[in-house]
N, C-alpha and C positions, 0 to 999 in steps of 0.2 A: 662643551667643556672648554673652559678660557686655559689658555697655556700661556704664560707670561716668559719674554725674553728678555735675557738681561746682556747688554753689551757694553763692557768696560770702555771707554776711547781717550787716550792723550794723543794727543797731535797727529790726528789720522786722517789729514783733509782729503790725501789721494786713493781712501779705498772708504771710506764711510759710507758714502752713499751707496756706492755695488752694493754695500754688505746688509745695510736696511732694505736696499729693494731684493735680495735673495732674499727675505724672510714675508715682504711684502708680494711677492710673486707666488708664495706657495699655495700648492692645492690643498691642503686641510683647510676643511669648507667648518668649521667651529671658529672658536672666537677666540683671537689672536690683540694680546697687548705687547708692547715692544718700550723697554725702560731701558735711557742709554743712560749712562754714567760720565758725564764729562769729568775727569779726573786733571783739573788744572792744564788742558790743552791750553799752548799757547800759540796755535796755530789757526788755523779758518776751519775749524772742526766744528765749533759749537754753531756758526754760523751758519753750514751746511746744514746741520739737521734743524735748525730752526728752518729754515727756508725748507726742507723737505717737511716739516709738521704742517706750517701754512699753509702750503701746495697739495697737502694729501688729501686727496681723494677714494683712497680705499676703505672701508669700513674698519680696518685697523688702529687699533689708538694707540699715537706714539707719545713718549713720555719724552722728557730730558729734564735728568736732576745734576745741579752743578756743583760740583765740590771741589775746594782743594785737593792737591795732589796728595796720594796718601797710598799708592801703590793699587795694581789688578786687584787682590785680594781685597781690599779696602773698598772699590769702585762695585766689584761681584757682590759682596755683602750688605753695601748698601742697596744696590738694586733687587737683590733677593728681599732687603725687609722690605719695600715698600712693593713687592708684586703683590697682586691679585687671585693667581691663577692654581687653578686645578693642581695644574704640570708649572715645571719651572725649565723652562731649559737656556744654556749658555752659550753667547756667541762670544769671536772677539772682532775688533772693530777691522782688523785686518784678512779676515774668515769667509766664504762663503756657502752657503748651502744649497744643493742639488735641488728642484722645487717642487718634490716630493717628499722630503726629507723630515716633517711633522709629522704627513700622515700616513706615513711606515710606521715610524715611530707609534703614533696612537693606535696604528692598528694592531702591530706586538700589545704594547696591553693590554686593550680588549682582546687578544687570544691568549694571553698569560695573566691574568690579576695577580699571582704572585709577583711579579716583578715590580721592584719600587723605583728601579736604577738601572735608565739604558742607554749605552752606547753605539756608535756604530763606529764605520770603518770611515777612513779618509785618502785622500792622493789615489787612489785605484787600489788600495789594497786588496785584499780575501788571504785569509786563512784558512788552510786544508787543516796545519796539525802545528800543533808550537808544543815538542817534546814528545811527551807520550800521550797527549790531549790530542783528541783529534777533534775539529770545530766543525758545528751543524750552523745550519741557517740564521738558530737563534742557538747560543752557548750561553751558560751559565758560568758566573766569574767569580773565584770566593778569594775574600782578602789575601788569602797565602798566597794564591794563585799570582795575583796582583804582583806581588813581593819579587817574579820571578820577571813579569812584562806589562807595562804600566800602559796595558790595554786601551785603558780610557782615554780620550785625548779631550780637551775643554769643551770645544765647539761643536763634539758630535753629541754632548750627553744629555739627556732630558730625564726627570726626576719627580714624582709624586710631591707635593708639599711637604706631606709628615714629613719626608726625609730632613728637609731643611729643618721643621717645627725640632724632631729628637737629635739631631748633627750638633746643629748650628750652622756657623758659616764656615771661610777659608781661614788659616793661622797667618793672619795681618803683619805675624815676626816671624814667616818664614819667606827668603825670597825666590827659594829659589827652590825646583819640586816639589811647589805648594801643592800642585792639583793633584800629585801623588800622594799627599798628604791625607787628604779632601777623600781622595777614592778608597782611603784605607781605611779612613774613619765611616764612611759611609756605608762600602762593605761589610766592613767587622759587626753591621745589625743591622742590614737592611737585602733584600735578593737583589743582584748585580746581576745584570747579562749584557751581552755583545751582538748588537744585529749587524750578522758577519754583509752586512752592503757598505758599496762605498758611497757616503751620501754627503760627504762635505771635503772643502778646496781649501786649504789650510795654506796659510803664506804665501798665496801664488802657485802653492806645488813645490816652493821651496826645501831643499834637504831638511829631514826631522830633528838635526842639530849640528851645531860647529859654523851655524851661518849666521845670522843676527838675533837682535832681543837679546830676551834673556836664556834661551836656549842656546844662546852662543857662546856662554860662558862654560865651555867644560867643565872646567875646577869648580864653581859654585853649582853646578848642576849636581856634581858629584857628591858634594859638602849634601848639599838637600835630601839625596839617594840615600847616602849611612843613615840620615835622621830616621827619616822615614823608616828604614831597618829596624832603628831603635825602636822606632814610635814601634812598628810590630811584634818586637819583644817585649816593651812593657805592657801592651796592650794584650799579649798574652796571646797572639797570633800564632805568633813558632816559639820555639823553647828556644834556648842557649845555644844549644847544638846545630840546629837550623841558621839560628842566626849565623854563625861564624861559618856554613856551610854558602849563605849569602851571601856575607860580606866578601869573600874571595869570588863569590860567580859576580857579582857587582864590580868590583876591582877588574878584575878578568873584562866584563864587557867597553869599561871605560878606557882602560890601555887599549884596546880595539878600536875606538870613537878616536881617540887622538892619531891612533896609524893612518885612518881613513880620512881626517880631516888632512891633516901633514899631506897625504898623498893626492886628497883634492888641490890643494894649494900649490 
């Protein structure tokens, strides 16, 4: 079964390569294509991975398609329409994965065929219980659910094609909780689950927000949080009443994020 990886990169000369050879090291012994997206680096990015395409010698074929800059979403989308594979899964160019981390994954779906849509855990997490859910090994994630904790994180999810084929791609005019976006739309008609390991090293380890990128923007992260709320009202996820029950547990968790960054600082 070919799994096709897609990784976005602008100017990622000092973690690119870690990040192709975590996906080049892994033990899923099936067949592995790897399409990075130069998205207008203007640094020694594209240069790296050309020298690492030359140089490779793993049975792995790595791609590099170069485009102007045009945002992650745009860089994801293109690499999604020109995959191959069975599976889709996403990295980013700052990301790394545990080198097990495919063929967990592929072996949750050969023991779930229901599952179209799966993530995992990252930084060391595990989840015992988030509310009244209490999490198994593998949990099942349904859009609402999403609406409360945006489970999914980029670089741990891998994905059946249909899903791409009936989705589509990422909202290229949203910048900011795009991939919340992404998982609400994909959710709301596809089986979501959570394989509660921790199989991916997300920014170094770095805090899950208030530190760089675009997760560093509070206020615009927030701006993308309401959309996405919307997006689950008109998409007919929660009703009215729900919604405004969210929008104040969302509010409520952002004035928290600002207490904690203010207090890191």
């Amino acid at each position: 079964m070919l799994v096709s990886i897609i990784i976005p990169m602008y100017n990622s000369e000092l973690t690119i390569e870690e990040c192709i050879h975590s996906v080049i090291k892994q033990t899923y012994n099936g067949e592995i294509e790897i399409i990075v997206v130069n998205d207008g680096s203007k640094d020694k990015s594209q240069e790296i991975v050309e020298s690492i395409i030359k140089y490779n010698k793993s049975k792995i074929l790595i791609k590099l398609i170069d485009k102007e800059n045009g945002g992650v979403s745009s860089a994801r989308n293109v690499g999604m329409k020109n995959a191959s594979g069975n599976f889709i899964a996403l990295l980013d160019s700052d990301d790394f994965w545990a080198i097990n981390k495919l063929e967990r994954q592929i072996e949750i779906f050969s023991k779930y065929p229901e599952i179209d849509f799966l993530g995992t855990n990252r930084n060391n997490e595990h989840f015992n219980r988030f509310l009244l859910k209490k999490f198994d090994d593998v949990t099942f994630i349904s859009a609402k659910f999403l609406l409360l904790k945006w489970f999914f994180v980029t670089p741990t999810v891998m994905f059946k094609r249909k899903v791409f084929d009936s989705v589509g791609g990422f909202d290229e005019s949203q910048k900011y909780a795009e991939e919340g976006n992404y998982w609400l739309r994909v959710c709301n008609e596809n089986c979501c689950a959570l394989l509660n390991e921790s199989l991916v090293t997300t920014g170094n380890g770095k805090p899950h927000f208030g530190y760089s990128g675009l997760s560093g923007n509070l206020k615009g992260m927030q701006k993308g949080e309401y959309k996405n709320l919307k997006d689950g009202l008109n998409l007919g996820i929660i009703n009215k009443i729900e919604y405004g029950l969210l929008f104040i547990y969302s509010s409520a968790k952002y004035l928290r994020r600002l207490l904690i960054v203010k207090m890191r600082n």
